[in-house]
C-alpha positions, 0 to 999 in steps of 0.5 A: 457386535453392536459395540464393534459397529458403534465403535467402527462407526466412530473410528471412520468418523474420526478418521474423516474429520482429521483427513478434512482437517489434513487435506485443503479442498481445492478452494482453500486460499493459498498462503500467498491470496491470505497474505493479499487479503490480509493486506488489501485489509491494512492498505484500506485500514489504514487509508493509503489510497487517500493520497497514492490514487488520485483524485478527479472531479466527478459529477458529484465532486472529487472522487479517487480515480479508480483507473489510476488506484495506487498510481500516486501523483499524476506524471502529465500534472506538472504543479506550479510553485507551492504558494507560500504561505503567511506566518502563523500555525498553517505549514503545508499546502496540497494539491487537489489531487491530495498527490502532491504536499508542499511544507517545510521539506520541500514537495513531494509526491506520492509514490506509485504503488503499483507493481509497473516494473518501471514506474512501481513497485515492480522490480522491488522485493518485499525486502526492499518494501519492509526496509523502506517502511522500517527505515523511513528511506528508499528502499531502505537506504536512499533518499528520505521518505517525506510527509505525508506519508506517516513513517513514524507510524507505519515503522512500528507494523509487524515485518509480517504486516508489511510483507502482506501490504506488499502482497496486495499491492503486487496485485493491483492492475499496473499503471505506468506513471513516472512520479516526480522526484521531491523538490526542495524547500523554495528557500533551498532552491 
């Protein structure tokens, strides 16, 4: 009898952890949120809001300005020529709110990142975000991606990294702010 009770014991045991194992509590993240958290984790890594949010002067000096995290360079912020700079190894020159690059490709400005269907990420698909990391192109095949955004690095992330960057962007707050199309080389224009 005390051999069927320890048995009867170990079995109910068994059989309650593999049930736990089974069954996700009601707080178990959803793919979706691990997918999220593991791309806020390589959006931070990797320091994509150093450029895609402002910057603005705090009382303590420049500060990203978290109102506008991922929004890229500021629509209202219209920059005057890039100055030129003299020979020699300098090739680029930035805006101070790190939104704007100016070298030998031209201007440009960061993108915004966040999900407003009309100024972001909104109406993109993942497809259409991995297709642009992977090619160095608008969603994939549009105009060039240009520096400084880092596409001969990012290009190499697994397809399942970039869907998870995706993910968390698609949950940042929208900001509505249409960024300016690239300017070209001053000697082009």
């Amino acid at each position: 009898m005390k051999k069927m009770l320890i048995g009867s014991i170990v079995l109910t045991t068994v059989l309650a952890a593999i049930a736990y194992a089974v069954v996700p509590s009601a707080d178990a993240p959803t793919p979706a949120q691990v997918a999220a958290a593991r791309g806020k984790y390589l959006v931070t890594a990797m320091g994509c809001a150093d450029c895609h949010t402002p910057m603005k002067l705090g009382p303590n000096g420049p500060e990203p300005d978290l109102a506008r995290s991922f929004s890229g360079h500021p629509s209202e912020l219209v920059m005057p020529p890039a100055p030129k700079l003299p020979p020699g190894p300098w090739m680029a020159t930035v805006a101070a709110t790190m939104t704007a690059w100016s070298g030998p490709w031209g201007t440009s400005f960061t993108a915004n990142l966040t999900p407003d269907p009309e100024t972001g990420l909104g109406k993109w698909t993942a497809d259409d975000f991995v297709a642009t990391l992977k090619t160095g192109r608008h969603m994939g095949r549009g105009r060039e991606i240009l520096p400084p955004m880092p596409i001969p690095a990012v290009k190499n992330l697994s397809e399942e990294d970039m869907r998870a960057m995706f993910a968390y962007l698609q949950s940042v707050p929208a900001v509505k702010n249409l960024v300016p199309d690239p300017l070209p080389p001053a000697d082009a224009r």
